[in-house]
MDAnalysis code that builds the backbone (N, CA, C; Angstrom):
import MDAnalysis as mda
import numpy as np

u = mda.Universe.empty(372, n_residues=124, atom_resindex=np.repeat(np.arange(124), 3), trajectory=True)
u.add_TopologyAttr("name", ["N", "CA", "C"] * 124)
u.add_TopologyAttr("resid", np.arange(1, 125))
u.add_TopologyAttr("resname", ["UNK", "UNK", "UNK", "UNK", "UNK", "UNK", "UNK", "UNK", "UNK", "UNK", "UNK", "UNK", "UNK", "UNK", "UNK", "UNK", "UNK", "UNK", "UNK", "UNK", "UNK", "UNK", "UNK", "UNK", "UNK", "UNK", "UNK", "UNK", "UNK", "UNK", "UNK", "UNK", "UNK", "UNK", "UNK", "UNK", "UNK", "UNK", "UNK", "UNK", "UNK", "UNK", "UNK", "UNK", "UNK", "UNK", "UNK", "UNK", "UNK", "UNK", "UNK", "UNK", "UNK", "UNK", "UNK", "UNK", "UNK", "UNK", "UNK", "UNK", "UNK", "UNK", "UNK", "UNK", "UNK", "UNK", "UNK", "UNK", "UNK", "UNK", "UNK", "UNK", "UNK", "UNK", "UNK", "UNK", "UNK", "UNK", "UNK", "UNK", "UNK", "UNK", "UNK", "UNK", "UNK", "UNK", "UNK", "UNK", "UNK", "UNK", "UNK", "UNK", "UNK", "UNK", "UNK", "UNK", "UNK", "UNK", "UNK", "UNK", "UNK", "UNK", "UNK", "UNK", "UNK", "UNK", "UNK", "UNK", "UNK", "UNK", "UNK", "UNK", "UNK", "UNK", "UNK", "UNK", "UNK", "UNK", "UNK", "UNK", "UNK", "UNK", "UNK", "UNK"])
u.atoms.positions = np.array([
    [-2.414, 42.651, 1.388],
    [-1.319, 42.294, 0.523],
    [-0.003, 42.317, 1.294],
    [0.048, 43.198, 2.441],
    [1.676, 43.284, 2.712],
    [1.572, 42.503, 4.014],
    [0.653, 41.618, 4.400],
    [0.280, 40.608, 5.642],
    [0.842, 39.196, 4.760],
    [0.110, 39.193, 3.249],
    [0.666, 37.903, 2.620],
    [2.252, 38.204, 1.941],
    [2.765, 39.001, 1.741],
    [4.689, 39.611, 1.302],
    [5.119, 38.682, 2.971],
    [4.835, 39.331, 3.970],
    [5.504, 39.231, 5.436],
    [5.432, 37.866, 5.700],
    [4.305, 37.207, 5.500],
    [3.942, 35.717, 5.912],
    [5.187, 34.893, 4.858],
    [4.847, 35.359, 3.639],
    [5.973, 34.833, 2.674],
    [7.592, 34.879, 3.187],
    [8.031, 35.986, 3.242],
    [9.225, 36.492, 3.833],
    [9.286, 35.715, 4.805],
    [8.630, 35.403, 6.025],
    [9.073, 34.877, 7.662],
    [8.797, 33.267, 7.309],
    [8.343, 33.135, 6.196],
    [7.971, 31.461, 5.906],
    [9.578, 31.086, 5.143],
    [9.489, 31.706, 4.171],
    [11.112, 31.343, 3.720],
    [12.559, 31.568, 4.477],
    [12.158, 32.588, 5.640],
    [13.568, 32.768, 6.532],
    [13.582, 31.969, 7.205],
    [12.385, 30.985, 7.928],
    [12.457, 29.791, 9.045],
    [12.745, 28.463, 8.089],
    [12.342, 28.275, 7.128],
    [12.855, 27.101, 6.066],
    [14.194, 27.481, 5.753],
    [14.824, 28.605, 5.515],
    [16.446, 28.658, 4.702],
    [17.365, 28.471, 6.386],
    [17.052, 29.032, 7.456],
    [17.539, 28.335, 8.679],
    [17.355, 27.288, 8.730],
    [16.292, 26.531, 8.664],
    [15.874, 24.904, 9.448],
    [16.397, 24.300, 8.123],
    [16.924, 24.342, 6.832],
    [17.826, 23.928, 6.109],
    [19.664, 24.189, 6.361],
    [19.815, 25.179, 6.440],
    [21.165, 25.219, 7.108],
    [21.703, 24.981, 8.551],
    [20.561, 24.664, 9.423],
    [20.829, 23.951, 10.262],
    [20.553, 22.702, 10.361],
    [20.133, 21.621, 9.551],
    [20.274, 20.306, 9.079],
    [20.999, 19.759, 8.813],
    [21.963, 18.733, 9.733],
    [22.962, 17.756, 9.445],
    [23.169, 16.949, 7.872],
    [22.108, 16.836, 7.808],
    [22.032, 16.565, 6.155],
    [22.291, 17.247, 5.305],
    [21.961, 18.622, 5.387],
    [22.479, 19.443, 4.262],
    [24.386, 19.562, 4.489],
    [24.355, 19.291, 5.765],
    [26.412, 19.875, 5.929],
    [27.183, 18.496, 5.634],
    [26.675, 17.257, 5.455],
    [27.296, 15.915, 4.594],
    [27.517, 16.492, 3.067],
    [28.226, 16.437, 2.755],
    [28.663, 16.514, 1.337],
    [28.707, 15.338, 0.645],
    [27.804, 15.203, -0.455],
    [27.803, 13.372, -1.136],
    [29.040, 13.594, -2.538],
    [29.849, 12.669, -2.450],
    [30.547, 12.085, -3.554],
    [29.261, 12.150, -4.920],
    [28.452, 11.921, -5.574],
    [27.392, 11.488, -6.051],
    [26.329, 11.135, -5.597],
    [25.059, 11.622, -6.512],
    [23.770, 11.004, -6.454],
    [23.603, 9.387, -5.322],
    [24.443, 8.477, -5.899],
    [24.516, 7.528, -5.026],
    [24.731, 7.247, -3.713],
    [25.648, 8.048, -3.540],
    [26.181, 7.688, -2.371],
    [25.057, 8.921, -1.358],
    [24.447, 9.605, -2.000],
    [23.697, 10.442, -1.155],
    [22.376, 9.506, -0.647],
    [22.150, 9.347, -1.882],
    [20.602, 8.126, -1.333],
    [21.331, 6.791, -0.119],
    [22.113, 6.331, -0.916],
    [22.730, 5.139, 0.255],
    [22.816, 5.951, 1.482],
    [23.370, 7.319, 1.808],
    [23.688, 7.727, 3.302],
    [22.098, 8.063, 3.412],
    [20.972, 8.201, 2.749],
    [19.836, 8.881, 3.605],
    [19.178, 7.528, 3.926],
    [19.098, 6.556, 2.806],
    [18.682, 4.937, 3.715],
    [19.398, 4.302, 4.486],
    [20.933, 4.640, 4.760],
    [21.522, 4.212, 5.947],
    [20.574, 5.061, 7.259],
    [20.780, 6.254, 7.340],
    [20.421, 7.316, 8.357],
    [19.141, 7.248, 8.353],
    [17.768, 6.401, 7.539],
    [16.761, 6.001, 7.787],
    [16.688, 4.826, 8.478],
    [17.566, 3.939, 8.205],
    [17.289, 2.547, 9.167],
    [17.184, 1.678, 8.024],
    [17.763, 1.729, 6.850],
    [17.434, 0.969, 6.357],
    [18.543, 0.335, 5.539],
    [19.009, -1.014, 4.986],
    [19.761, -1.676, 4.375],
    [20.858, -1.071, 3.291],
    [19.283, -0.985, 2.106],
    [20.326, -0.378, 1.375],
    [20.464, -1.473, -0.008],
    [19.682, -2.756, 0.695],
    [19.964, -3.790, -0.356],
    [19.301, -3.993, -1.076],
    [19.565, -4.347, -2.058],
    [18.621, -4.783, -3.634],
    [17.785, -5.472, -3.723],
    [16.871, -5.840, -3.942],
    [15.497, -6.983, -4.320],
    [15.937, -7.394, -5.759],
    [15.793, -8.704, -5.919],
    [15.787, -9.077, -7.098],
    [14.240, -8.990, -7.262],
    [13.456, -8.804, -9.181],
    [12.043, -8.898, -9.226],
    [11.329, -9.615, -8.623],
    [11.593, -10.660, -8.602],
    [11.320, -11.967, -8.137],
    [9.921, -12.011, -7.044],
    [11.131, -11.474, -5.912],
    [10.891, -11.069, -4.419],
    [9.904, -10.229, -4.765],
    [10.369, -8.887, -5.423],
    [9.276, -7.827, -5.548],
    [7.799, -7.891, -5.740],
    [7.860, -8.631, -6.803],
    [6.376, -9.246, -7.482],
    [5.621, -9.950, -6.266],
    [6.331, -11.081, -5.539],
    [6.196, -12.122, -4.780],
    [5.123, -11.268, -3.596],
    [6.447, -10.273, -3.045],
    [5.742, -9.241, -1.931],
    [4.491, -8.667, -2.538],
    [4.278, -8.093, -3.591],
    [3.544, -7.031, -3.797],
    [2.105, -8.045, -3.990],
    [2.174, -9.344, -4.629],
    [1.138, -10.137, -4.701],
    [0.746, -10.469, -3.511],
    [1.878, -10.860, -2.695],
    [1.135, -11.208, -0.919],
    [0.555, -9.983, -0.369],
    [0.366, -9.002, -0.769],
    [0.213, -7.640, -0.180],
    [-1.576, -7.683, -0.474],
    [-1.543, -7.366, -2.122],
    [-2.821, -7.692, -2.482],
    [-3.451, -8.589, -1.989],
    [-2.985, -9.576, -2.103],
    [-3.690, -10.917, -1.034],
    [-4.227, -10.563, -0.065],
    [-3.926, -10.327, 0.983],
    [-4.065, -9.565, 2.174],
    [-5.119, -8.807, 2.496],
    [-5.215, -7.802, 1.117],
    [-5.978, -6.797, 1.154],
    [-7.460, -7.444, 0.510],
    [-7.125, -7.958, -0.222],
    [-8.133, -8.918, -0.936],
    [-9.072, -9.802, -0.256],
    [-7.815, -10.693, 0.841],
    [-8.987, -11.247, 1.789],
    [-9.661, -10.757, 3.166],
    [-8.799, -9.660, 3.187],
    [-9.497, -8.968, 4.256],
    [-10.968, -8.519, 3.821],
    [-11.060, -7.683, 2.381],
    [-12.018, -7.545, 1.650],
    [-13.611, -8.199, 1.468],
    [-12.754, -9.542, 1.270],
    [-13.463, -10.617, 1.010],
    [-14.185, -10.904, 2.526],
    [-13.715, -11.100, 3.380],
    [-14.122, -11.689, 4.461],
    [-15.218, -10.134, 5.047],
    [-14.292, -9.144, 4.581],
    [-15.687, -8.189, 4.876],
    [-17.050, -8.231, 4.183],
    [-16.587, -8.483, 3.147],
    [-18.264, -8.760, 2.232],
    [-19.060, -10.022, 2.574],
    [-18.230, -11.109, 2.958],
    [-19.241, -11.904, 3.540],
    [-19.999, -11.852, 4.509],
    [-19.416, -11.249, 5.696],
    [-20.029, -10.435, 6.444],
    [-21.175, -9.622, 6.913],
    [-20.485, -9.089, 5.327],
    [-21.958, -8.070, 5.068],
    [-23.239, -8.669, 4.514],
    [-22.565, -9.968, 3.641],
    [-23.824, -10.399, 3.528],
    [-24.513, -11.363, 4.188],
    [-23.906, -11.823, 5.169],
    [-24.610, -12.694, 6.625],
    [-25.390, -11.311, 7.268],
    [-25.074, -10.414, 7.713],
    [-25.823, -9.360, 8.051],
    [-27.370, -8.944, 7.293],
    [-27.235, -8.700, 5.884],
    [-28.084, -8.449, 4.940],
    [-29.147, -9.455, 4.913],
    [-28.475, -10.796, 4.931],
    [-29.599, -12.017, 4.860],
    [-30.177, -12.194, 6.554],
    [-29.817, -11.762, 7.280],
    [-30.402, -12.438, 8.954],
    [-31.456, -11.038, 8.668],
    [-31.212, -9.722, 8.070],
    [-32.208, -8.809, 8.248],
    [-33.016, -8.738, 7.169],
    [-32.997, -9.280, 6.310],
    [-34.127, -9.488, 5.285],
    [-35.417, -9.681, 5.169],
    [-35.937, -10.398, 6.457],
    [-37.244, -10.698, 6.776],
    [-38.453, -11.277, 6.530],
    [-37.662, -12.702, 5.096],
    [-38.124, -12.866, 4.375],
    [-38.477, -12.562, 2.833],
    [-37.924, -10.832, 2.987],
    [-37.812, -10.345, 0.936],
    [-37.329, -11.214, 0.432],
    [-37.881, -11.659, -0.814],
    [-36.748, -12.640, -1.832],
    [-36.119, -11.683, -2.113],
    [-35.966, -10.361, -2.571],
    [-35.455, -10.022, -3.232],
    [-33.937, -9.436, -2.320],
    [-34.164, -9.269, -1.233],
    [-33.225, -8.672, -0.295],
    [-32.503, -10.081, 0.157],
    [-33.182, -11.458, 0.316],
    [-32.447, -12.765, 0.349],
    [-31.609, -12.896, -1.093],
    [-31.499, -12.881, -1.597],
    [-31.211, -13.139, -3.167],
    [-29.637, -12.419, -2.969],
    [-30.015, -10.722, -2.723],
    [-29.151, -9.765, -2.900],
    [-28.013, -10.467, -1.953],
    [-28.263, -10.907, -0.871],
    [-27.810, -11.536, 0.028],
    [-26.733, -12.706, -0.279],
    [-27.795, -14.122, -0.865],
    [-26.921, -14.720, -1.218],
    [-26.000, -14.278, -1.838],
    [-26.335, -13.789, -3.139],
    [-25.592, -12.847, -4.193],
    [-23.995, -12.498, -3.820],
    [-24.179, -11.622, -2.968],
    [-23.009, -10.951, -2.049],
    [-22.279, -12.032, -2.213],
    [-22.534, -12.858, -0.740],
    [-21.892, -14.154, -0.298],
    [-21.015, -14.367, -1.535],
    [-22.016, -15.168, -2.203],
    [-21.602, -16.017, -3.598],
    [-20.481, -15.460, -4.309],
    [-20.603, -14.184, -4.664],
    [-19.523, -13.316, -5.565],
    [-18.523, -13.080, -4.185],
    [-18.280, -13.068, -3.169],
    [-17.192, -13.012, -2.470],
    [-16.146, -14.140, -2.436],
    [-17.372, -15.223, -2.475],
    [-16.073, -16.480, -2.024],
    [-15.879, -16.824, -3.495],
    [-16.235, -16.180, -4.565],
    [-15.600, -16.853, -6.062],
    [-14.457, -15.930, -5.968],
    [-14.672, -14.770, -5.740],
    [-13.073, -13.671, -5.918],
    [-12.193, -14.243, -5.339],
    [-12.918, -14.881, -3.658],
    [-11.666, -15.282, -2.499],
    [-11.132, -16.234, -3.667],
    [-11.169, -17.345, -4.441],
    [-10.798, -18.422, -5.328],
    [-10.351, -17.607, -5.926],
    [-11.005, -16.878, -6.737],
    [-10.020, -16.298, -7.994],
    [-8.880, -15.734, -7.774],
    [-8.669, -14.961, -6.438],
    [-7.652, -15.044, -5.754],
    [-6.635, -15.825, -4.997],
    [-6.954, -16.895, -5.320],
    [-6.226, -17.901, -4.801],
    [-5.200, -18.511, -5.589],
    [-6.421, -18.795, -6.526],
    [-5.900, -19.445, -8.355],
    [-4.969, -18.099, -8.796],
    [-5.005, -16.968, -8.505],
    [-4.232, -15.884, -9.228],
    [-2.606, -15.836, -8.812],
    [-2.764, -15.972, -6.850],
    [-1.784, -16.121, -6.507],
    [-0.397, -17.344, -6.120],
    [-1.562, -18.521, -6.779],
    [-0.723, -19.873, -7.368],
    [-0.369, -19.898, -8.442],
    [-1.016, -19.218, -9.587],
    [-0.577, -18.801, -10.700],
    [1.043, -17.951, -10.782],
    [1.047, -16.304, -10.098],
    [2.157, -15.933, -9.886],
    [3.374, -16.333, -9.712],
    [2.902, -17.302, -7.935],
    [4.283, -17.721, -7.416],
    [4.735, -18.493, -8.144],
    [4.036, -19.509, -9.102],
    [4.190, -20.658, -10.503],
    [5.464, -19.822, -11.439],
    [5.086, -19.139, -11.795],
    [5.859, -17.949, -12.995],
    [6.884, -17.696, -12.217],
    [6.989, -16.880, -11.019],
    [7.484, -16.571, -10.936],
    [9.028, -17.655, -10.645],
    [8.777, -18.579, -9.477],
    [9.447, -19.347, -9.444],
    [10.487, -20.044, -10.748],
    [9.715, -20.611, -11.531],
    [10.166, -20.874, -12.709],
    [11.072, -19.984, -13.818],
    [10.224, -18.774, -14.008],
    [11.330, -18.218, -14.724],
    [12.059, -16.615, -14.508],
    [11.813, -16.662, -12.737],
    [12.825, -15.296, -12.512],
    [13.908, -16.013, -11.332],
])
């Protein structure tokens, strides 16, 4: 018990130093605002606004991305699955299967993200 008090104690005296010796803590912010603006300045970063627009736009190309990376892995897998099959119908099948349901998502993903940029364009 007095190994976990001490560990406690020497854990909070190296955090209340390595806080008062932080340049950040000795800036004084006008407001909430202006504190975040100085920590994304002092991150590297702008600072500037996204309209939704953009936001949506990015976050759909993101999914995309991830989606066809996805996609292109499952086909993959199922060119793999079908060259080792050995003849099973049932392990050929599973095979096509794969395939088949990959490249309809890759579309449905396609159609989803012509859909978006559609909307979005138009009414943001």
């Amino acid at each position: 018990m007095n190994k976990i008090k001490l560990t406690v104690i020497a854990l909070a005296a190296v955090l209340g130093i390595g806080m008062v010796s932080t340049p950040a803590f000795a800036a004084a912010c006008a407001d909430a605002k202006s504190c975040v603006q100085q920590g994304v300045t002092a991150s590297g970063g702008t600072g500037g606004s996204a309209d939704v627009g953009t936001v949506i736009k990015t976050i759909v190309n993101v999914l995309l991305y991830i989606l066809g990376a996805v996609a292109v892995i499952m086909i993959v897998i199922g060119g793999i699955k079908y060259t080792t099959s050995n003849g099973d119908s049932n392990a050929v099948t599973s095979a096509k299967n794969t395939i088949l349901y990959s490249v309809i998502g890759l579309i449905v993903a396609l159609f989803a993200y012509a859909i978006v940029n559609f909307i979005v364009d138009k009414f943001a």
